[in-house]
LOROSE-483435 format. One record per residue (C-alpha): x, y, z. Coordinates in steps of 0.25 Angstrom, whole numbers, plus 5000, padded with zeros to 4 digits. Layout:
REM residues N
XYZ ...
REM end
This chain:
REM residues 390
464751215261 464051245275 464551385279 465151345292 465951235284 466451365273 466751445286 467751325289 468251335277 468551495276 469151505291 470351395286 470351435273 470751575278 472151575284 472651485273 472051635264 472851725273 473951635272 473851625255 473851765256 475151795266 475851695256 475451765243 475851905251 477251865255 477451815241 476951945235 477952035244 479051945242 479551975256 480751875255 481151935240 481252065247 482252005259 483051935249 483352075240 484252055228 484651915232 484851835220 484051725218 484051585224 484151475213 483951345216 483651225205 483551075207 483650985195 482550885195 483050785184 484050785173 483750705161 484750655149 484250625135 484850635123 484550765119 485150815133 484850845148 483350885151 483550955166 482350995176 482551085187 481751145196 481851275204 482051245218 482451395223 481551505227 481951585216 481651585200 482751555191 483151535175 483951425171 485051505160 486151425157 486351265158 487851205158 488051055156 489551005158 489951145160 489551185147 488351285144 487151215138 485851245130 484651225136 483151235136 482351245147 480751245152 480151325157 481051435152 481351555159 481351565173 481051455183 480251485196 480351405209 480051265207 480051285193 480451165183 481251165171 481751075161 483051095153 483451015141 484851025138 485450965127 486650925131 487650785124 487750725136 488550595137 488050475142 488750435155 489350555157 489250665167 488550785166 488350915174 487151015171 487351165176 485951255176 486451395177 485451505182 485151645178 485751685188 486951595187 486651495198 487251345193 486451205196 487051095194 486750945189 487650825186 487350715178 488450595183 488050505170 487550545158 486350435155 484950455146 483850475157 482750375155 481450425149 480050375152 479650255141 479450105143 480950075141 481450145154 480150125162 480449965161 481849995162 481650055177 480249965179 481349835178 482449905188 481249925197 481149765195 482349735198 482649825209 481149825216 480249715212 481149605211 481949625223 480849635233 480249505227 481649425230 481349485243 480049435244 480449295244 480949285258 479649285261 479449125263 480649125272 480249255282 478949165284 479649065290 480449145300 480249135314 479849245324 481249295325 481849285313 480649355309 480749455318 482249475311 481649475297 480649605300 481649665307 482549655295 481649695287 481549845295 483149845295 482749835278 481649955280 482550045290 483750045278 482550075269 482150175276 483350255280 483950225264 482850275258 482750385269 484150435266 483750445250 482750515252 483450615259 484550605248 483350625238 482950775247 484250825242 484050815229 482650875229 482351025227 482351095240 481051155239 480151015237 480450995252 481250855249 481550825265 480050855267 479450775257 480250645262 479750675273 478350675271 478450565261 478950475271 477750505281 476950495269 477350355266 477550315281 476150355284 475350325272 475950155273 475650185288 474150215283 474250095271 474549995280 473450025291 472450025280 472949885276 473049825289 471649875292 471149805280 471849685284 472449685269 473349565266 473849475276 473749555286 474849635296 476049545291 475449585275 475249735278 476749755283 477249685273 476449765262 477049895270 478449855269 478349845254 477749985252 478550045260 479749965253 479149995238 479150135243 480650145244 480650055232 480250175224 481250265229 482250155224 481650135210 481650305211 483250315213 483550185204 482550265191 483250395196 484650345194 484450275182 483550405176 484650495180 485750425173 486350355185 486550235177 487550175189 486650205199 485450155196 486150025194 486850035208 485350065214 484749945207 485749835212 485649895225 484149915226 483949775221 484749715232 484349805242 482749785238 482649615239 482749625256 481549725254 480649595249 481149545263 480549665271 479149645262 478949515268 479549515281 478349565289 477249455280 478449335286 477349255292 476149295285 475649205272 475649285259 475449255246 476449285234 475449405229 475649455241 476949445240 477249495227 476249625230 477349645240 478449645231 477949725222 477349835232 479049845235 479649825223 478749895211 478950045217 480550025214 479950025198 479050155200 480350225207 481150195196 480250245185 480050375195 481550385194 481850355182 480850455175 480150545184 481150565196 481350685204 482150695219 480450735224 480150605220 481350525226 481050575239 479650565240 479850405235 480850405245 480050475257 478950365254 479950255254 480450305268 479150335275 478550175269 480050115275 479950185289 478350135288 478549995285 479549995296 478650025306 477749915301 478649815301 479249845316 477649855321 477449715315 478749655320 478349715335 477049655334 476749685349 477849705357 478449855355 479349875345 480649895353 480549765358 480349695345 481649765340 482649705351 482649575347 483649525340 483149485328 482649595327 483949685328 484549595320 483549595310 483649765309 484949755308 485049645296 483949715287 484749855288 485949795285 485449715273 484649845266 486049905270 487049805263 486249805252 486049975251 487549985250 487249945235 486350035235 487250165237 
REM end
């Protein structure tokens, strides 16, 4: 290293010493222990996931308060319960723990979990209905790779197969089918926006939920801003109509995945009822996304490979969230799936509404009537078929 190059390097490695320094110095002091005085300690823990097997409960928490804390006493229907717990001992901030508790539990019923404190503080978890959580193995994994089928794959296909009939619709009607399909996006987008910020509640506080939706929506907003750039610049496909089209259904498969996520998450929680309410619902609500796949390729000539990569590009991420949720799920993961689902929506959007102004600006291509019209129909359509949904 040239020694003016290392002389760089020391000036701006310098204030990021002092400031190393200042930190470890305010932590030493413990200046805000000695405001707080004899205050008692402020506990705050967040279950992570709950589990049922047959041997009992098998609890994770995690300490989401400043302060360190010991888990002492655990109460399941009001009753005191045994338990076992590790790490043992106390648990520091942002520490993990598992605790198995074995506990009869009856199938389909209700329980409630009670962790008590050392220093008597109560947190509290209900389980509406009792069921066995799914565990990884061949058996479950097929189980939610075929609801990802049913619910994903197969509607977008059905979807697909308006394709012949946009082809042969003039410039209005045409016009009306791409500004459906942004009435489809917008309710995508402001539903999956609104879980997301449901999904924020239920995070701990100090992972920062309403700041990492954020930044995975303009994650995923500029990252398929920068994808579709690179293909249109290497003139992949068929071209502009090709590129869009490949957008919409990333930018679909991305919320795709947030609806697998909720579907694996109800089922892997016991929510036996809902997870059969979000599949009826999420299967309807999906086949009018194949429409939004193929409305902006409606007078270009493409093959059935090209056609069925489409599909697939929507549908498949519905199986990957559903393993995610069944398994491995955590409120992190729901809202950053959900925060990539968002940001790819409001990025397709843009896409679409460039396209379909070609070269006149973009308010005027949204005062025609068919247009409005078309706005109007698509959100109404994701909205009749959402109320199954909730």
């Amino acid at each position: 290293m040239q020694p003016e190059t290392r002389k760089r390097w020391l000036i701006g490695m310098l204030p990021l010493a002092l400031l190393g320094g200042l930190v470890a110095l305010i932590l030493r002091t413990g200046l805000a222990d000695s405001i707080r005085g004899e205050a008692p300690p402020l506990e705050v823990l967040s279950f992570q996931r709950v589990e049922l097997t047959p041997a009992g409960f098998v609890v994770e928490v995690l300490n989401d308060g400043p302060d360190p804390l010991r888990i002492a006493q655990v109460q399941v229907d009001e009753a005191y319960w045994a338990f076992t717990i590790k790490p043992a001992g106390e648990l520091g901030r942002l520490g993990r723990a598992r605790l198995d508790i074995p506990y009869p539990w009856v199938k389909a019923e209700a329980h409630a979990i009670r962790l008590v404190t050392s220093t008597g503080i109560t947190f509290d978890h209900e389980i509406p209905v009792a069921m066995t959580t799914p565990q990884p193995g061949w058996r479950f994994a097929g189980l939610f790779a075929l609801i990802g089928l049913y619910v994903g794959v197969i509607p977008v296909a059905l979807g697909l197969l308006w394709y012949p009939l946009v082809g042969r619709l003039g410039p209005r009607a045409l016009g009306f089918l791409l500004a459906l399909t942004i009435g489809l996006l917008l309710f995508l987008l402001v539903d999956v926006t609104h879980e997301g910020l449901e999904a924020v509640k239920s995070m701990p506080a100090a992972f920062q939920g309403l700041a990492l939706f954020a930044f995975g929506i303009g994650a995923a907003y500029l990252g398929i801003e920068a994808f579709g750039a690179w293909l249109a610049k290497r003139q992949v496909g068929a071209g502009a109509a090709w590129v869009t089209a490949l957008l919409v259904a990333i930018g679909i498969g991305l919320h795709n995945l947030g609806e697998g996520l909720a579907i694996g998450a109800a089922l892997g929680l016991g929510e036996v009822a809902m997870g059969k309410l979000l599949i009826l619902g999420f299967t309807l609500h999906n086949t009018t996304e194949g429409l939004a796949i193929v409305a902006p390729i409606a007078k270009t000539p493409t093959s059935l490979a090209r056609l069925l990569l489409l599909g697939l590009v929507g549908g498949l991420p519905t199986i990957a969230g559903a393993w995610l949720g069944g398994f491995v799920y955590s409120p992190t993961l729901s809202v950053l799936f959900l925060a990539l689902g968002a940001g790819a929506i409001a990025q397709v959007i843009v896409q679409i509404a460039k396209g379909m102004a070609a070269d006149r600006p973009l308010a005027d291509s949204l005062r025609t009537g068919p247009v409005m019209a078309g706005l109007f129909v698509g959100f109404v359509l994701m909205y009749t078929t959402g109320i199954l949904i909730q």
